[in-house]
SERO-4910 file (N, C-alpha, C, O; in steps of 0.05 Angstrom, whole numbers):
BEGIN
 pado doro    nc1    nc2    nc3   cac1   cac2   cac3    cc1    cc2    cc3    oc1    oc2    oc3
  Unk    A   1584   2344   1164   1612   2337   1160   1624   2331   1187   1617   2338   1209
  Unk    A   1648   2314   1180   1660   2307   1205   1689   2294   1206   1704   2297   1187
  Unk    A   1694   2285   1222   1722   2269   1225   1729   2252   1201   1752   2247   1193
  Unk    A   1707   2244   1192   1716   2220   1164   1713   2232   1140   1714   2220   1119
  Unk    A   1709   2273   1145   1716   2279   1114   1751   2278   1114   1762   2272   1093
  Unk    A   1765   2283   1133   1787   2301   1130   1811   2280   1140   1812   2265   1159
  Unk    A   1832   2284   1120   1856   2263   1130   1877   2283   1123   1877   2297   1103
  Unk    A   1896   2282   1143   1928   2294   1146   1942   2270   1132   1940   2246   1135
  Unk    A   1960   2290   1111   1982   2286   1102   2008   2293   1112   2009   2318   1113
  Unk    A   2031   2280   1121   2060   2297   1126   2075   2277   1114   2071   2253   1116
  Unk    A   2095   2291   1098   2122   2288   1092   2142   2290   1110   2150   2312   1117
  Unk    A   2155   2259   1124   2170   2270   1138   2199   2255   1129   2195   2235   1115
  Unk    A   2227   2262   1135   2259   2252   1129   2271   2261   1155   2276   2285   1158
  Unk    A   2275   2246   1172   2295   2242   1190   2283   2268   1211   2295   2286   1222
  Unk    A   2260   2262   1211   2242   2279   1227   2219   2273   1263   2199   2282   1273
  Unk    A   2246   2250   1270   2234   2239   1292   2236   2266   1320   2224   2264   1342
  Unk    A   2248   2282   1314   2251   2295   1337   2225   2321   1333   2218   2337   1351
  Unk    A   2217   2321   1313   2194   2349   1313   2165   2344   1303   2146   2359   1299
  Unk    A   2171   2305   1300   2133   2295   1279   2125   2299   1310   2108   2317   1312
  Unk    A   2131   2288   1333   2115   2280   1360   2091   2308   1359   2070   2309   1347
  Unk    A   2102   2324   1370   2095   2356   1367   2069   2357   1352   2047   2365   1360
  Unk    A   2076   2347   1325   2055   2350   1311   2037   2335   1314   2016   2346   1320
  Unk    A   2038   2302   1312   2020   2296   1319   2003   2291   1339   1986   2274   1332
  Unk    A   2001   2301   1368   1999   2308   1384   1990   2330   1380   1975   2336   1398
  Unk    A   1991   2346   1363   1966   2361   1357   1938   2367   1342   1923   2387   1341
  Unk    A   1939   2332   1329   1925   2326   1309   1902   2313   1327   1913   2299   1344
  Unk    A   1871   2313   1328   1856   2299   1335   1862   2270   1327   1871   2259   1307
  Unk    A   1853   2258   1355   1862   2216   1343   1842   2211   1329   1841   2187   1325
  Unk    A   1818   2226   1316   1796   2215   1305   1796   2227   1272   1778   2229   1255
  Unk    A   1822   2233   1274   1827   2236   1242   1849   2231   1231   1870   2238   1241
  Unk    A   1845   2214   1201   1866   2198   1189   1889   2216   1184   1888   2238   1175
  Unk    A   1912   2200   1195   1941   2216   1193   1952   2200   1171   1949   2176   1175
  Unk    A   1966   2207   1144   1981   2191   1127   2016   2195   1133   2021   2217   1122
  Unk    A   2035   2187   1142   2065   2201   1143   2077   2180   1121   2077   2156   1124
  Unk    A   2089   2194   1096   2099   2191   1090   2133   2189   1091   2144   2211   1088
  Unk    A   2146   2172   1093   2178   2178   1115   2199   2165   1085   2202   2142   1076
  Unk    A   2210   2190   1075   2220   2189   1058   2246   2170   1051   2265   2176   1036
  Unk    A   2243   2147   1066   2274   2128   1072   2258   2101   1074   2236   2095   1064
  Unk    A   2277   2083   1091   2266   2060   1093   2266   2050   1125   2267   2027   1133
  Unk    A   2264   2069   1137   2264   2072   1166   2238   2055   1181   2217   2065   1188
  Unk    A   2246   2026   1185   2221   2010   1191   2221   2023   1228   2200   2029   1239
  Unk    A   2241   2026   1239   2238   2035   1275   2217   2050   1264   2194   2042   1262
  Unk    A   2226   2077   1254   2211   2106   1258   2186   2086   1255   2171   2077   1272
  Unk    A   2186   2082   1222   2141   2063   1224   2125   2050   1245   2102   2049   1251
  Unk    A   2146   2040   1252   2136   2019   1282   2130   2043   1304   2107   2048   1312
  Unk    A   2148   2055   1311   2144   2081   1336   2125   2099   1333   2116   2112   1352
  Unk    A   2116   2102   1306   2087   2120   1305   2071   2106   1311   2056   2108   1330
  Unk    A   2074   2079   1286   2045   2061   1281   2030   2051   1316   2007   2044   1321
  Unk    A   2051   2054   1333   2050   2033   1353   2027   2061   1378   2007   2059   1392
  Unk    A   2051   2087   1370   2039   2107   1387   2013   2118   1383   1997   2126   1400
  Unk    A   2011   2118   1361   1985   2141   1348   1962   2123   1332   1968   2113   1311
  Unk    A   1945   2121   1339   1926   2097   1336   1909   2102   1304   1894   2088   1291
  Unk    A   1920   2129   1302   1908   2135   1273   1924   2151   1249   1919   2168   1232
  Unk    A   1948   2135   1256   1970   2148   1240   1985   2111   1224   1996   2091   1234
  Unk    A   1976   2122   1194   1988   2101   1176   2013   2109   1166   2007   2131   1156
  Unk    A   2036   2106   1161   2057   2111   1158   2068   2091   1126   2063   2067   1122
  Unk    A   2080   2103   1113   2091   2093   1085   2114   2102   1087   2122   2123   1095
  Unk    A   2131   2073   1072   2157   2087   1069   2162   2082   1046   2155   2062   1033
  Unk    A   2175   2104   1038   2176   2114   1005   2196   2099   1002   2196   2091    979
  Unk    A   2224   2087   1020   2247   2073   1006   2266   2088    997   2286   2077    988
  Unk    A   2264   2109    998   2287   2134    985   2286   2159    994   2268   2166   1009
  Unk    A   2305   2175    987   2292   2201    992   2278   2211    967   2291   2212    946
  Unk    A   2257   2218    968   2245   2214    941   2236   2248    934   2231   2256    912
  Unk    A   2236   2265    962   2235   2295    956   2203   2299    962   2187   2281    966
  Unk    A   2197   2334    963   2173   2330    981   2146   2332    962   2124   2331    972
  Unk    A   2150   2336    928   2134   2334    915   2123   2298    913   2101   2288    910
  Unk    A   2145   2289    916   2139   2256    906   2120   2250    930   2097   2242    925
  Unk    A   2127   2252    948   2123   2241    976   2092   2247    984   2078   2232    997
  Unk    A   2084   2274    974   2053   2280    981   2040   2270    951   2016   2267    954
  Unk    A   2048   2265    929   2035   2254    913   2026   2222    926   2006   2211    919
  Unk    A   2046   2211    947   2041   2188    953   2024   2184    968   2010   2164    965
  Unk    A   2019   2200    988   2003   2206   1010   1968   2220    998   1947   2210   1006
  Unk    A   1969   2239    983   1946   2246    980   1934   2221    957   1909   2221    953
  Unk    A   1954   2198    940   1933   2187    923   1921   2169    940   1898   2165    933
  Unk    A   1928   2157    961   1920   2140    979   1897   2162   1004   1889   2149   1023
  Unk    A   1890   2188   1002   1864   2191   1006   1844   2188   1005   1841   2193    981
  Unk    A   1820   2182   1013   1796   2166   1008   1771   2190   1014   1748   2193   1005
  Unk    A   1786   2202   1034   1756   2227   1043   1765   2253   1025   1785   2258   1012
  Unk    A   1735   2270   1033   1728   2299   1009   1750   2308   1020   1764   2309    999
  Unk    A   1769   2319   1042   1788   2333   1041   1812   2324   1047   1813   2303   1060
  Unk    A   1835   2337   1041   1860   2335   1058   1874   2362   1068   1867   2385   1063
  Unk    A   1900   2351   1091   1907   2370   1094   1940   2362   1093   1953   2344   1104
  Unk    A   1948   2383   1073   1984   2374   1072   1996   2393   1097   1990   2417   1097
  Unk    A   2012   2384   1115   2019   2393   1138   2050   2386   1141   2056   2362   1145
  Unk    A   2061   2395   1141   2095   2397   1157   2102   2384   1183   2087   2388   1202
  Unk    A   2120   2371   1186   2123   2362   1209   2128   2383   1243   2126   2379   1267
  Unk    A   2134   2406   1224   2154   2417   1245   2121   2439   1247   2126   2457   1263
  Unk    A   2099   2440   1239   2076   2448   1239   2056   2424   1265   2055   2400   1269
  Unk    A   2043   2450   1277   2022   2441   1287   2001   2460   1299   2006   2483   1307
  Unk    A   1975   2449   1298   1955   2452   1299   1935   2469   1321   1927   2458   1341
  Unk    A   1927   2496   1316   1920   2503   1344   1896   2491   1354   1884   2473   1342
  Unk    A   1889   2503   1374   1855   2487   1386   1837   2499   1361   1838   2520   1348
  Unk    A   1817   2471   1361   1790   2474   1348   1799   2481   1313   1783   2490   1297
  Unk    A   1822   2476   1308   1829   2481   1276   1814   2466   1268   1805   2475   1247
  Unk    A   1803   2441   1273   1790   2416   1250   1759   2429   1258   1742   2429   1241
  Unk    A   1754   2436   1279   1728   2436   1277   1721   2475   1268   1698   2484   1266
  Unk    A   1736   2486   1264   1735   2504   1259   1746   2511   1214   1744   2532   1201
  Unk    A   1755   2484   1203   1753   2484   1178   1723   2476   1172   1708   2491   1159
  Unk    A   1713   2446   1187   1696   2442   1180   1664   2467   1182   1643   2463   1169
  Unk    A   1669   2489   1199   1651   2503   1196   1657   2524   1176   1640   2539   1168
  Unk    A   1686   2525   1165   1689   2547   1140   1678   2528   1118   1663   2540   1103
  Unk    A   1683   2493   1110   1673   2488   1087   1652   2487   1094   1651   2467   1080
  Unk    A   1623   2490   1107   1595   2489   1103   1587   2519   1100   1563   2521   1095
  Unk    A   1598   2539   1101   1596   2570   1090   1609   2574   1061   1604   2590   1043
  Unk    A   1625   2555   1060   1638   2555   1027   1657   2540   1016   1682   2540   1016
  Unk    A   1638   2524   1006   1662   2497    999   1661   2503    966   1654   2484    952
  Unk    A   1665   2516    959   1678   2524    928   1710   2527    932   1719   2534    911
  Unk    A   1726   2524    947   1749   2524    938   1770   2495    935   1767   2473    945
  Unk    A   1791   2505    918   1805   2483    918   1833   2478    943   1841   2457    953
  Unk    A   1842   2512    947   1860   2502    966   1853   2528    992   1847   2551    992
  Unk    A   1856   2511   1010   1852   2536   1031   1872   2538   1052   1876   2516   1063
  Unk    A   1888   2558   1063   1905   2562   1082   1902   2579   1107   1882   2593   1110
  Unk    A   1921   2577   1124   1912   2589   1156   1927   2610   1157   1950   2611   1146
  Unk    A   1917   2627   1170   1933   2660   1167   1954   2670   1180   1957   2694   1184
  Unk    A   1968   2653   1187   1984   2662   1205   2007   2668   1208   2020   2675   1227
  Unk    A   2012   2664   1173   2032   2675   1151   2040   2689   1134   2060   2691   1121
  Unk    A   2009   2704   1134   2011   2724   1124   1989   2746   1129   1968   2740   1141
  Unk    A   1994   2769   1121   1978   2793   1126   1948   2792   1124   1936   2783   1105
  Unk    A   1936   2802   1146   1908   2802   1141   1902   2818   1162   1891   2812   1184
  Unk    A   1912   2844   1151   1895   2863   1171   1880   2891   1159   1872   2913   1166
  Unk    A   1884   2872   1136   1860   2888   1110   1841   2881   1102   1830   2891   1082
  Unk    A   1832   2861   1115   1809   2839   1123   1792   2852   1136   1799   2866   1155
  Unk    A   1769   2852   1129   1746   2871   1150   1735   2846   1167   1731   2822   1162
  Unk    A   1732   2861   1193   1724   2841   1213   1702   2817   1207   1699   2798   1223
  Unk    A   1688   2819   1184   1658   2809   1187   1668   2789   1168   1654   2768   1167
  Unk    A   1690   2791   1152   1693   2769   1130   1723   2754   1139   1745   2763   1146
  Unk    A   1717   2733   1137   1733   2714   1144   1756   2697   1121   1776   2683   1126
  Unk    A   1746   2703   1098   1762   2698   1069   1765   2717   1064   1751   2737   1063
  Unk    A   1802   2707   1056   1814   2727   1033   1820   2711   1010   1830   2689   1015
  Unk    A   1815   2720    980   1829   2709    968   1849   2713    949   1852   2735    938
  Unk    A   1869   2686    943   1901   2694    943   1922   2683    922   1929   2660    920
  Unk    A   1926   2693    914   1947   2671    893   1963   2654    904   1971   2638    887
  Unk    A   1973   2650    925   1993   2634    939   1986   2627    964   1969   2639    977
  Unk    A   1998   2609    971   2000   2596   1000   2028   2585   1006   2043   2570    993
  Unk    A   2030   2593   1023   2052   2569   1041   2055   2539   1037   2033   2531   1030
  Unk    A   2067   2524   1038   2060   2496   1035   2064   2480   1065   2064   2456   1069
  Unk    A   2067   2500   1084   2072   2484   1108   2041   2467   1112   2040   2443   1114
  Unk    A   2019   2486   1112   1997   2475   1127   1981   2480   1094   1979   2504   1089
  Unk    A   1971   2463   1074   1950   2472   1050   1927   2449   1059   1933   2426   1064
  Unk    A   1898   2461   1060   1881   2444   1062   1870   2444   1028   1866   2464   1014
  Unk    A   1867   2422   1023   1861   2412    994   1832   2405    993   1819   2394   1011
  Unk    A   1822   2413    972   1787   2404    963   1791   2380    943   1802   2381    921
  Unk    A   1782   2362    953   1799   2333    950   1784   2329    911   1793   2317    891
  Unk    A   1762   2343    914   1742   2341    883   1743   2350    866   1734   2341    845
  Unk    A   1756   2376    869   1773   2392    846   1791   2378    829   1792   2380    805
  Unk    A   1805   2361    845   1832   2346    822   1832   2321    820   1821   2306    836
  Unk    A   1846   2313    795   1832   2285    783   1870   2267    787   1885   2257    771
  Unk    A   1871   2269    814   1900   2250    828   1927   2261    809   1944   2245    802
  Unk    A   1928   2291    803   1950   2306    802   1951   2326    818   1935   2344    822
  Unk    A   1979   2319    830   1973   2354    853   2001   2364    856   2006   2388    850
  Unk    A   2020   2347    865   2052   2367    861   2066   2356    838   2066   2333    830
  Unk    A   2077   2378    829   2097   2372    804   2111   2355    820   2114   2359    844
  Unk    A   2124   2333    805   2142   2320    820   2175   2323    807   2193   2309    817
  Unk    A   2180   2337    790   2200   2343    781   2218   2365    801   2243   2369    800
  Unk    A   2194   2380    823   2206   2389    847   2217   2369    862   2207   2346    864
  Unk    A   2245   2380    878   2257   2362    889   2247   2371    925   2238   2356    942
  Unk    A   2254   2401    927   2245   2419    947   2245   2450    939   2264   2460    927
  Unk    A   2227   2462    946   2215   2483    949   2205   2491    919   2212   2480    899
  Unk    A   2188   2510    921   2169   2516    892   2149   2497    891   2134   2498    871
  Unk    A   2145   2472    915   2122   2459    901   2093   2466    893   2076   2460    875
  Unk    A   2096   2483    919   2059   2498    923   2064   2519    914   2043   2532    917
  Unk    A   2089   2541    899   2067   2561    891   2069   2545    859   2053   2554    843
  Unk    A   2085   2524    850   2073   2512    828   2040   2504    822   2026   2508    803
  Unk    A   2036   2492    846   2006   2477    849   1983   2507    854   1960   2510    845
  Unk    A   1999   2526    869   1972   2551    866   1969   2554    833   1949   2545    822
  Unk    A   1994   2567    815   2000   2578    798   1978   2556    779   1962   2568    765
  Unk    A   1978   2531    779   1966   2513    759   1930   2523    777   1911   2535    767
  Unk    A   1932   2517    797   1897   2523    804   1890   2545    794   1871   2547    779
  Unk    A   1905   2565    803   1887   2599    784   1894   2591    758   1876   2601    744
  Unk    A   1910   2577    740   1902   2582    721   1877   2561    699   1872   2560    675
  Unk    A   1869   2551    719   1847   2527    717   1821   2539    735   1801   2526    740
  Unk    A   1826   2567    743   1799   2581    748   1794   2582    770   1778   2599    779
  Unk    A   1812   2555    794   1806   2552    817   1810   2575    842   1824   2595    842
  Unk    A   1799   2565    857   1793   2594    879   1817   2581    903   1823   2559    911
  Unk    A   1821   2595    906   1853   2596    932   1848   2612    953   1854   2636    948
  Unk    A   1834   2608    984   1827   2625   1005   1850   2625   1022   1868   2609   1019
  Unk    A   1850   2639   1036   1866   2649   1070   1837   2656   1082   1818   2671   1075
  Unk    A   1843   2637   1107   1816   2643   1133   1829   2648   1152   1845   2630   1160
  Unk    A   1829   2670   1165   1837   2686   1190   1837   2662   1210   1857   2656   1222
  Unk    A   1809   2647   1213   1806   2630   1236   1817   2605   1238   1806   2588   1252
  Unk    A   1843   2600   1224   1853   2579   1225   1873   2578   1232   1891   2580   1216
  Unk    A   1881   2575   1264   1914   2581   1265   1938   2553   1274   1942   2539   1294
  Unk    A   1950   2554   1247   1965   2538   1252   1996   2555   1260   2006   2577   1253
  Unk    A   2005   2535   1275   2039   2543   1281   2056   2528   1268   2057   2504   1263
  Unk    A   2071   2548   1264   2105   2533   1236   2131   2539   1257   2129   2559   1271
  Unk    A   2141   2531   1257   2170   2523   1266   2187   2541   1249   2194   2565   1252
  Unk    A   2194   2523   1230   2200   2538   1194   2215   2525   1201   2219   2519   1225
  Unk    A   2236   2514   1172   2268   2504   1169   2268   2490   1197   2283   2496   1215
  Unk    A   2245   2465   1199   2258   2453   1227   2246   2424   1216   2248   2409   1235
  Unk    A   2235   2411   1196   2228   2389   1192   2250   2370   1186   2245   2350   1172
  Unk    A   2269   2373   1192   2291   2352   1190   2311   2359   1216   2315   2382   1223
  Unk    A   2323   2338   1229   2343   2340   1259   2361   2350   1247   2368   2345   1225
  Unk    A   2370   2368   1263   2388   2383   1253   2421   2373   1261   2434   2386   1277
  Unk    A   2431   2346   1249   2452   2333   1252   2473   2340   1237   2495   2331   1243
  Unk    A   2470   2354   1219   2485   2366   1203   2488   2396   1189   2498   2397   1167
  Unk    A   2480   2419   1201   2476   2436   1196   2486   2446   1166   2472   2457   1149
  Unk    A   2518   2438   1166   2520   2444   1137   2507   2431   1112   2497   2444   1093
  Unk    A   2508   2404   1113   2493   2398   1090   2456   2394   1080   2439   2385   1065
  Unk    A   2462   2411   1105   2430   2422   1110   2429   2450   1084   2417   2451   1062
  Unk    A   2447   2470   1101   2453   2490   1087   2456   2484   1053   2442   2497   1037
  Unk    A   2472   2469   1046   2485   2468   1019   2457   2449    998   2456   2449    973
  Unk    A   2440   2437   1016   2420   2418   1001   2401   2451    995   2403   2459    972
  Unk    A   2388   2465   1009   2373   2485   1015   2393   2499    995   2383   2492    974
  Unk    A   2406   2509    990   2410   2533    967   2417   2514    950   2393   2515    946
  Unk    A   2427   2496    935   2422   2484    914   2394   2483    894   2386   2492    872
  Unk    A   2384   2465    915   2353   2456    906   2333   2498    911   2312   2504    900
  Unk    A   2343   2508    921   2328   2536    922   2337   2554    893   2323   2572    884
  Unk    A   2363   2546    881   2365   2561    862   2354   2542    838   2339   2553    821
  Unk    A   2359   2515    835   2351   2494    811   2313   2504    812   2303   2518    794
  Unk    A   2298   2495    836   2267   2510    838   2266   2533    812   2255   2532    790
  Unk    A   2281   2552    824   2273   2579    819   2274   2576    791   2255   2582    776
  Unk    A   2303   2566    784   2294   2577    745   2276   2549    741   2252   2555    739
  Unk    A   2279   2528    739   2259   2508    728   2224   2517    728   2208   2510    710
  Unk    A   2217   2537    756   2195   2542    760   2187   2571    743   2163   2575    738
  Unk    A   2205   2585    738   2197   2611    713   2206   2600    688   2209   2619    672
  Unk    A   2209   2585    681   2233   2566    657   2189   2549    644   2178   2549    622
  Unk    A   2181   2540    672   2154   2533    661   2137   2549    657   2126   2545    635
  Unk    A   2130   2564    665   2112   2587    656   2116   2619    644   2098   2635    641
  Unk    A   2145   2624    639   2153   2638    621   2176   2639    601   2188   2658    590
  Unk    A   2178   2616    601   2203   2605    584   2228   2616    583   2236   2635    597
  Unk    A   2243   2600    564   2273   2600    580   2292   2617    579   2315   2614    587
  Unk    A   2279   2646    565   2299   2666    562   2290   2687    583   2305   2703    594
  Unk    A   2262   2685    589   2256   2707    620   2274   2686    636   2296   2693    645
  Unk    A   2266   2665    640   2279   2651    666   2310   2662    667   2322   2679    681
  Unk    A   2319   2649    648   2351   2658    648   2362   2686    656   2381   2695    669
  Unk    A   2341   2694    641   2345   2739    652   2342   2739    679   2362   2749    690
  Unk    A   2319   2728    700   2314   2717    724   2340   2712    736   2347   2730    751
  Unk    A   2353   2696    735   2374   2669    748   2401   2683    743   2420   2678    758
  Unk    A   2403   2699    720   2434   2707    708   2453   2726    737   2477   2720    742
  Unk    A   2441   2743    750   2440   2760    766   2457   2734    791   2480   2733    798
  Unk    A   2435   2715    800   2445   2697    819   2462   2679    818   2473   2669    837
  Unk    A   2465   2672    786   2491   2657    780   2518   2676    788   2537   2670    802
  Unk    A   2514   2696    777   2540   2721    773   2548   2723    803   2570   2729    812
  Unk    A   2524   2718    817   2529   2729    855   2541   2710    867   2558   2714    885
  Unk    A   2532   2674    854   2545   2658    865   2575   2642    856   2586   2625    869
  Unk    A   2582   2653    833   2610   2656    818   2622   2671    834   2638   2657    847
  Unk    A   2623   2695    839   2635   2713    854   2640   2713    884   2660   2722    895
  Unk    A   2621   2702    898   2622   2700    934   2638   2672    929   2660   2672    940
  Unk    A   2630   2646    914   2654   2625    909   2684   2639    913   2696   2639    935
  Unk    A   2693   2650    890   2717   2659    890   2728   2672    909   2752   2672    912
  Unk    A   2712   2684    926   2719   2702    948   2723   2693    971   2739   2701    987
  Unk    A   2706   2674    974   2704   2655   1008   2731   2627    993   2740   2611   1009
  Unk    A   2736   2625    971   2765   2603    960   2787   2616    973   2805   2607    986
  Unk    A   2782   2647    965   2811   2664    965   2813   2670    999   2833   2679   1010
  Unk    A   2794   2665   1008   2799   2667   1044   2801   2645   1054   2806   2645   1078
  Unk    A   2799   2620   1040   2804   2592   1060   2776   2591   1074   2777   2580   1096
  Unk    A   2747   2601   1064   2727   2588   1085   2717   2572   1064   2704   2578   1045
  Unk    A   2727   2546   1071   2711   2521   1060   2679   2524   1063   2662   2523   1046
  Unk    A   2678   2528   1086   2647   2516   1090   2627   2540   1068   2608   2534   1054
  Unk    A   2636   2563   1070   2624   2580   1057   2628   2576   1017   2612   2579    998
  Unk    A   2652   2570   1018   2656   2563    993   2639   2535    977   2634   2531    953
  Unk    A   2633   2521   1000   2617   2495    999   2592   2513    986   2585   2511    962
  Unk    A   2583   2526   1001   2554   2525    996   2550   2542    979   2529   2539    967
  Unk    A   2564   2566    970   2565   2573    945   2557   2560    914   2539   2561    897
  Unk    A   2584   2545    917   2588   2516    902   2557   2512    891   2548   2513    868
  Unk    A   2546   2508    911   2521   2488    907   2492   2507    903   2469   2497    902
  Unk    A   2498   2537    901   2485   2553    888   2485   2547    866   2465   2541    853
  Unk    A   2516   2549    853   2530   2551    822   2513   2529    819   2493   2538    807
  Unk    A   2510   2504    823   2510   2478    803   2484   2475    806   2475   2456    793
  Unk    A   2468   2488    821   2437   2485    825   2424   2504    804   2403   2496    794
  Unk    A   2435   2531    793   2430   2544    780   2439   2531    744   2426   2537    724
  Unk    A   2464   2513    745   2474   2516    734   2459   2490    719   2448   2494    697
  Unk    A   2457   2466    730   2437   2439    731   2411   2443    713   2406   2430    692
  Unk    A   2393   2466    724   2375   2478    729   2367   2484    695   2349   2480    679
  Unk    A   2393   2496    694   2394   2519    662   2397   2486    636   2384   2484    615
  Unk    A   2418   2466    646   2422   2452    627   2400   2440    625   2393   2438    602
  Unk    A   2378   2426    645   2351   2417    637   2356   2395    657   2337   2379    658
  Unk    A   2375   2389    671   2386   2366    688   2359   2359    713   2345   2376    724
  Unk    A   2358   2335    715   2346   2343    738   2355   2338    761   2377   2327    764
  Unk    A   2337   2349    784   2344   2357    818   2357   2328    822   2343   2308    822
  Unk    A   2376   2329    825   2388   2312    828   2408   2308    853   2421   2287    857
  Unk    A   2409   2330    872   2425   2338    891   2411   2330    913   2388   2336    915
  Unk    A   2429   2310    939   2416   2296    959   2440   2303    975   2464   2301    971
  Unk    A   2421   2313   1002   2448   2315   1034   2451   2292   1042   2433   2275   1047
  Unk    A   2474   2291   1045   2488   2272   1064   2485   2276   1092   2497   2292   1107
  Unk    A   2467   2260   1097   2459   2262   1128   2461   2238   1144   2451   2237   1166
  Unk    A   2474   2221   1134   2482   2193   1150   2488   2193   1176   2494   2172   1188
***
């Protein structure tokens, strides 16, 4: 195995100030796909021009981060991928250090780097854990497992991957964490931060609409609602309270709990986009 099993995927939106980083941490001898969720021909040109193995697509819209890696991983061609974050990057020897975890065990479908979660119940000698969930910053994908379905695309943001774990265990598939893979996350930094509030108000919208739509699918709609009822009631109430003090901004993003939860329950879809002009 080698450089021409494995191609990087990123999703990136108005992410010129944190992709460099990343890719710059990506070996030039393996395929980069960036998907750039607009119609941003500069940004295409300023990668395509910099990074000699980075193809770039522009989706034309904001199309959200399920749509965007559906676009990117169907245009894969080698046994693996790796979906990666912009505001993510790569420590030394990560590629050559997957490729020696898949020749010890390439039975899985998704594999992640540990650096997000606990593993100090890991005995020294074993290097897999395995997990119901992953992160979605950094997921390395077993490109043979799936037949060109992989994120719900009805996600707009967040819930995509533990949707996509949740469908692999229940299709039998095996989900590892390898100690020896360390990737670094940023977190909440893949978009410039030009607007902080409607940063804020897109992020708890689309975080409460996720949440019930995603127990709404796999336990239908009266657990979900028992789920969500609690966070509606919290965001009715902090509304009224941050109205009755004059803090707009806080009342804003309340707001956009209510109608994310509220969207969510009527069957509406994610339909909520920041204004980031």
């Amino acid at each position: 195995m080698d450089s021409n099993d494995l191609t990087v995927v990123i999703v990136t939106f108005k992410s010129e100030d944190k992709i460099h980083s990343c890719l710059n941490s990506i070996p030039r001898n393996i395929r980069t796909i960036i998907v750039e969720n607009s119609s941003d021909e500069n940004f295409k040109k300023k990668v395509e021009d910099k990074y000699s193995n980075v193809k770039c697509i522009l989706s034309g819209a904001n199309k959200g981060y399920a749509v965007a890696n559906n676009i990117g991983l169907k245009l894969v061609q080698t046994r693996f991928a790796l979906v990666l974050n912009p505001d993510a990057t790569l420590g030394k020897d990560v590629v050559d250090s997957f490729f020696s975890i898949v020749k010890k065990n390439n039975d899985f479908w998704l594999l992640g780097p540990s650096s997000y979660q606990q593993v100090e119940n890991l005995p020294e000698t074993k290097e897999f854990k395995e997990v119901n969930n992953l992160k979605g910053f950094a997921i390395f994908l077993n490109m043979e497992k799936f037949e060109n379905i992989f994120f719900d695309e009805n996600f707009f943001l967040y819930f995509e991957e533990i949707d996509l774990c949740t469908r692999v265990k229940k299709k039998g598939g095996k989900i590892y964490l390898n100690k020896n893979i360390s990737i670094k996350h940023e977190g909440a930094g893949s978009v410039n931060k030009v607007n902080a509030l409607e940063l804020e108000k897109n992020r708890n919208w689309h975080w409460m609409w996720s949440t019930f739509y995603y127990h709404k699918k796999y336990r239908g709609f009266v657990s979900a609602f028992i789920i969500i009822l609690p966070k509606l009631f919290s965001a009715i109430s902090k509304l009224i309270y941050y109205q009755l003090i004059l803090n707009k901004d806080k009342k804003n993003i309340y707001f956009c709990r209510m109608s994310g939860i509220i969207n969510s329950i009527l069957g509406k879809k994610s339909w909520y986009r920041p204004s980031l002009d």
